[in-house]
N, C-alpha and C positions, 0 to 999 in steps of 0.2 A: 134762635138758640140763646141767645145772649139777653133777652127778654126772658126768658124761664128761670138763667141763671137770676137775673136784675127781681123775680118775683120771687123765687125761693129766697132769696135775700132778708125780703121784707117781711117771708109769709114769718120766718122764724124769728124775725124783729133781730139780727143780726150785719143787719147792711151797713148801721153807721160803725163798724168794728174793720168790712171789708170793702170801704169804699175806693180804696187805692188801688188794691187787689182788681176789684171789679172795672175802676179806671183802664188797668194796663188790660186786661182782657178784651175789652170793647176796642180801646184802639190796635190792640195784633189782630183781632178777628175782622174788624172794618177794611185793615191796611189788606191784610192777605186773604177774604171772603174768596177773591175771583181766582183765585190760583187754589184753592183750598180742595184737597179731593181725598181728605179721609170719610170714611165712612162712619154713620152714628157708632157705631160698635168700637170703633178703632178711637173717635173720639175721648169715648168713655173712659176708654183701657187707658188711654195718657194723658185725660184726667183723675182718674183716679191710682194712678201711677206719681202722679204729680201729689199727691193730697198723702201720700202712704211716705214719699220721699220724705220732704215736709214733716212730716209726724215722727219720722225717724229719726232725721235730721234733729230737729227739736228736742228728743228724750236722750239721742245722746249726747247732745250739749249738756242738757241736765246731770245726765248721770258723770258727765268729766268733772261736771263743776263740784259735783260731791267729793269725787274723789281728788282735785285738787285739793278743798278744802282737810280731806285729813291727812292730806301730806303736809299742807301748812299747819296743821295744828300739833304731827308728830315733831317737825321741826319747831315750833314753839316749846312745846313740853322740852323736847333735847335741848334747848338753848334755856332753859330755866333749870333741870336738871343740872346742866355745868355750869350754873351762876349757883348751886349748892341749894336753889329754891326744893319746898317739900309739895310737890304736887301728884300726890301718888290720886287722890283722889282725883284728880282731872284726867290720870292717864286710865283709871279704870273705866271712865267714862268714858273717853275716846275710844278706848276697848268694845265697850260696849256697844260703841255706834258704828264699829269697823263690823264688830257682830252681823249688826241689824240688816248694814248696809251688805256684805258681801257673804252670809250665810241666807241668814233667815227673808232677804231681799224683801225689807220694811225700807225702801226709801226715801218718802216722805217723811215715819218719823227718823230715820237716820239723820235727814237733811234740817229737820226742825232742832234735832238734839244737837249737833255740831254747830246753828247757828247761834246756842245757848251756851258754848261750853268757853268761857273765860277762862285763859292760861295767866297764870298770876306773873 
């Protein structure tokens, strides 16, 4: 098993990316080989169980991390705002990418435009 995974690795030229990943796999599947009694079907389902989590996990860190960011950047505006600063053109902007981001669900450029937007 762990051989197929070690050659899909390579066939896709992505193994020097999952070599740590691949590390901890060989050693839980070595350690617990002789006690192991799922089934290929059962295997699959929680590895690809594991790969969907993973993938979840990952986009919604993403998507907090956007959305931190235009909280940090409404709190900028509001604190430039009460310093009497004229930043209406920054807050159109932020507007814009509040848009992108939770209408029209353009995250990437949401995330691309909020890392461009300088609050003076």
């Amino acid at each position: 098993m762990t051989d197929d995974v070690l050659e899909k690795l390579r066939q896709y030229d992505i193994l020097q990316y999952n070599e740590t990943t691949y590390s901890t796999l060989k050693l839980i599947i070595d350690r617990y080989i002789a006690k192991w009694n799922l089934s290929n079907q059962e295997n699959v389902f929680y590895t690809l169980s594991g790969y969907a989590f993973s993938n979840y996990s990952g986009i919604k860190r993403y998507m907090n991390g956007i959305k931190e960011g235009i909280i940090q950047k409404e709190t900028e505006i509001q604190t430039a705002k009460d310093n009497k600063k004229d930043i209406a053109e920054q807050e159109r902007t932020l507007n814009e990418i509040k848009n992108l981001f939770y209408e029209k669900k353009e995250y990437k450029l949401a995330n691309d435009a909020l890392k461009n937007l300088k609050i003076l």
